[in-house]
C-alpha positions in Angstrom: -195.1 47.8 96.8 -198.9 48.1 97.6 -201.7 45.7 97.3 -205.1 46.5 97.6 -206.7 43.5 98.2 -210.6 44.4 98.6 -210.8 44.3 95.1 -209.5 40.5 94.3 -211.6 37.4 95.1 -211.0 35.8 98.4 -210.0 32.9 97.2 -206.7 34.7 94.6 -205.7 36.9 97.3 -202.9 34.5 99.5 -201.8 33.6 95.8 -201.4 37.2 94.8 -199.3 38.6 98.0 -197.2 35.3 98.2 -196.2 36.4 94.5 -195.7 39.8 95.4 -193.8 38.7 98.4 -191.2 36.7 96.5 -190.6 39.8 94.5 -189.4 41.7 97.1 -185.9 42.4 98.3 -184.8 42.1 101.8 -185.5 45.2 103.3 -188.5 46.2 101.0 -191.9 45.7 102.0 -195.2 45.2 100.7 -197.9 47.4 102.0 -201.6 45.2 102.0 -204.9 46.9 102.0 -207.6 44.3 103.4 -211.5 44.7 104.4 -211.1 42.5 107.2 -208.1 41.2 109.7 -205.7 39.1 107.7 -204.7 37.2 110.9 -204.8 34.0 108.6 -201.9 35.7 106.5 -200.3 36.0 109.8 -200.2 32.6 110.5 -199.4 31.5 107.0 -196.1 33.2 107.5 -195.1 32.4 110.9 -195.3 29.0 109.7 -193.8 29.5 106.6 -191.3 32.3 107.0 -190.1 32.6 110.5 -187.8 35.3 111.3 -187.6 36.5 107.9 -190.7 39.2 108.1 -191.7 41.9 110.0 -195.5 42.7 110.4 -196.7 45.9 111.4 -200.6 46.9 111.3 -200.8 51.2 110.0 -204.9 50.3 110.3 -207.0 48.0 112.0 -210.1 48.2 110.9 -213.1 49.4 111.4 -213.9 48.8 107.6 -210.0 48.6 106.3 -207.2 47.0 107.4 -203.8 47.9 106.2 -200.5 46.0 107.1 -197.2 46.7 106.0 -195.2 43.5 105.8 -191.1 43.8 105.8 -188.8 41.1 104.0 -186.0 40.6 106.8 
């Protein structure tokens, strides 16, 4: 699954992947498209999901970030 966030309002955008992140499967992974460093979605699931993601950065910026985020 892909998300391209930079086109949602800031404030919808943890609602929207957390949706898209209950969707998935173990093993699938959702592929986010940001226009800045989601290190607060980073956070949000360490505290919240420990051990059952993978996070893995394919861009970091200058203008787009993209992060591909595994369900363990």
């Amino acid at each position: 699954m892909e998300l391209d966030l930079r086109q949602i309002m800031p404030f919808e955008r943890h609602e929207k992947i957390f949706e898209m992140w209950g969707a998935l499967k173990s093993g699938e992974t959702l592929k986010i498209i940001n226009d800045h460093d989601p290190k607060p979605l980073h956070y949000q699931l360490e505290a919240e999901y420990k051990g059952q993601y993978g996070w893995e950065y394919e861009q970091s910026g200058p203008k787009d970030w993209t992060v591909n985020i595994k369900k363990i």
